[in-house]
N, C-alpha and C positions, 0 to 999 in steps of 0.2 A: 803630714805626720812629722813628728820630731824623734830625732833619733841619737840616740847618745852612749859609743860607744867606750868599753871600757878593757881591763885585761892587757895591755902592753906591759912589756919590759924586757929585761935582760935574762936573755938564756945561755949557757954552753953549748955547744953543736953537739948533736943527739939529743937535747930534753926538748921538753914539751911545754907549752904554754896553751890557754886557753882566753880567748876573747868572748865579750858578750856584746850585745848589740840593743838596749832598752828602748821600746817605740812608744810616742804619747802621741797624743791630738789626735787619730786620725782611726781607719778603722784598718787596722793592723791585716788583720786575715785578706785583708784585698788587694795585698800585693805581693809581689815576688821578688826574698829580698836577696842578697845578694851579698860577697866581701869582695873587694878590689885591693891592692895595693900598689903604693907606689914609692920610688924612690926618689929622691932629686935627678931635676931635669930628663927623666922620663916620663912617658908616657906611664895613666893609670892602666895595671895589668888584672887580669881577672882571674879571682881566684875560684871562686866557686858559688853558685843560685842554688836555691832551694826554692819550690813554688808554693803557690798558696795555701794549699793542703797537707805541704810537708811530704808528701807521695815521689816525690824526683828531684832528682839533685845533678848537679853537672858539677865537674871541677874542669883547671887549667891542669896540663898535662906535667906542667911543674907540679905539682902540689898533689895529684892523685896518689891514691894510695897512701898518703902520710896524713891528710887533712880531712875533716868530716864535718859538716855543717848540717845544721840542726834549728828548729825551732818551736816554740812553745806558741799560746795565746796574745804573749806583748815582746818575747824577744826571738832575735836568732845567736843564735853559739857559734862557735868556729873551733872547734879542736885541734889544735897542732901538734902533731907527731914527729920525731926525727927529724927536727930542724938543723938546718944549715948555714954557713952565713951567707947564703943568696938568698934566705930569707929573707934577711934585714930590706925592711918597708917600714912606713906608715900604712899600716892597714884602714881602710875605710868601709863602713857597714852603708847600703846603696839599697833605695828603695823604689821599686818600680811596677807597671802595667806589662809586660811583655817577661818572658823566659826569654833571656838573652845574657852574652856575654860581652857584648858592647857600654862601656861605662858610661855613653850617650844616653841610652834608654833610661837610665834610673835620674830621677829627679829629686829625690832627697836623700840628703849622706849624713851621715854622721860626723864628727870632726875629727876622727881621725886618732888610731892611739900607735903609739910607734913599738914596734918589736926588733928587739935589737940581738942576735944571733952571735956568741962568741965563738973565735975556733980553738 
């Protein structure tokens, strides 16, 4: 599956911004997908799954409550609320076999669109 994320840019701390995540090739409904982010020289962090059926969601304890993910037939969303600048990542859309938070499990990502948080 090919995945091609969209949606970064520049916000003030407190707006909101909204990512999407377009999936081709593959049969979308069969995986469980997922958003990570990451910063330079760390480690990719996880932000929140949603599974196949769209029924369960998990988020990172950073991001709960402010973030909401979602998805349709060929994409997943990511809604951000009340951004911060420890927001600022490159977010990445991660598509996988397993409900997890390990950014091992997912085998196809997106490339990546950057969000960048003003104070």
């Amino acid at each position: 599956v090919q995945l091609q994320a969209s949606g970064g840019g520049l916000v003030q701390a407190g707006g909101s911004l909204s990512l999407s995540c377009a999936a081709s090739g593959g049969t979308f409904s069969g995986y469980v997908m997922a958003w990570f982010r990451q910063v330079s020289g760390k480690e990719r962090q996880f932000v929140a799954y949603i599974t196949r059926g769209g029924g369960i969601t998990l988020y990172g304890n950073s991001v709960k409550g402010r973030f909401t993910i979602s998805r349709d037939n060929t994409m997943v969303a990511l809604q951000m609320n009340g951004l911060t600048p420890e927001d600022t990542a490159v977010y990445y859309c991660g598509a996988g076999r397993f409900e997890t938070w390990s950014h091992e499990a997912y085998h196809y990502w997106g490339q990546g669109t950057l969000v960048t948080v003003s104070s």
